[in-house]
Residue, then its C-alpha position, 0 to 999 in steps of 0.5 A: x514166273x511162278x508157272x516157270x519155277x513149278x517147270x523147273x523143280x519139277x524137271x530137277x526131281x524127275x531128272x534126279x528120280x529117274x537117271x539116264x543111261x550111265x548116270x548115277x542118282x543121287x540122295x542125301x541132303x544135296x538131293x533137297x536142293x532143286x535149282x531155283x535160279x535160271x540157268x544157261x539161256x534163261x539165266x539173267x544177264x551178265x551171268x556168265x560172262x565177265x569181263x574184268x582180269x580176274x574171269x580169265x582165270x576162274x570158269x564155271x563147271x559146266x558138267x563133269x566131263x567138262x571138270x575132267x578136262x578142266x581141273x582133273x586134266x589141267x597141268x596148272x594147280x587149280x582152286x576148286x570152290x564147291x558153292x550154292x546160290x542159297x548159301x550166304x558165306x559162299x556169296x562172300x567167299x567167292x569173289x574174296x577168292x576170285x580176287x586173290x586167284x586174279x593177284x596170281x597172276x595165271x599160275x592158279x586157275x579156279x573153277x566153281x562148282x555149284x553144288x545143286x547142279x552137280x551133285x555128282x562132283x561134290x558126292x564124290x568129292x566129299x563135299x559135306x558143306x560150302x563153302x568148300x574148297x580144294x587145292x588140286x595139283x596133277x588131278x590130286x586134291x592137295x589141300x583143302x578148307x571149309x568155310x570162309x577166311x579171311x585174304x591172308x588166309x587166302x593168299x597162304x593157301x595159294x602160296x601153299x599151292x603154287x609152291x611159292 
């Protein structure tokens, strides 16, 4: 285990030191956060899948094309939540928000980002803390917060977004 961590900090510096063709590197204080937790197949499971009402309408970011054609290109309003496995309020907010996003009923989607896998996005996002979450509409971010709030809160935003 402890041999499959050092593996793993290990391949998230060099990957982060040495950019592949057309890929940008990437510094500051995002870059100290190296992915700890397993991801894809050696991920724990029921990780990735879920099965409830809700998961249909929430995804997670799987690489930036994948954000292009699923939040930028996506002709439905799309609640983008910015997170980390480390952060505390991100644990609370998430499924707050996974919950109010399912109450919609399909007509706002969410995508979840997790910041020490894609650096990139929240670069270029602007993302100087988490839990951040932006409301984007026709690839445009359109409204956005910081930190936690409470379901009312939530459910204003949404409204806000949706145009109800």
């Amino acid at each position: 285990m402890a041999q499959r961590l050092v593996l793993q900090r290990l391949l998230s510096l060099t990957l982060r030191t040495l950019p592949l063709q057309g890929q940008r590197t990437v510094s500051g204080p995002l870059a100290l956060h190296g992915p700890l937790a397993p991801r894809g197949p050696l991920a724990p499971p029921g990780k990735a899948f879920g099965t409830s009402a809700g998961c249909r309408n929430t995804f997670n970011v799987q690489d930036g094309s994948d954000f292009q054609d699923r939040v930028v290109n996506n002709p439905k309003p799309v609640v983008v939540d910015f997170h980390a496995q480390w952060c505390g309020p991100c644990k609370i907010l998430g499924p707050r928000l996974e919950k109010m996003v399912a109450k919609q009923e399909g007509k706002v989607l969410m995508a979840k980002v997790d910041i020490d896998d894609h650096t990139d996005l929240a670069i270029e996002y602007e993302v100087s803390a988490v839990p951040t979450v932006l409301a984007m509409k026709n690839g445009d971010v359109v409204d956005k917060f910081v930190g936690i709030k409470d379901e009312d809160q939530l459910e204003a935003f949404l409204k806000k977004l949706i145009g109800a």
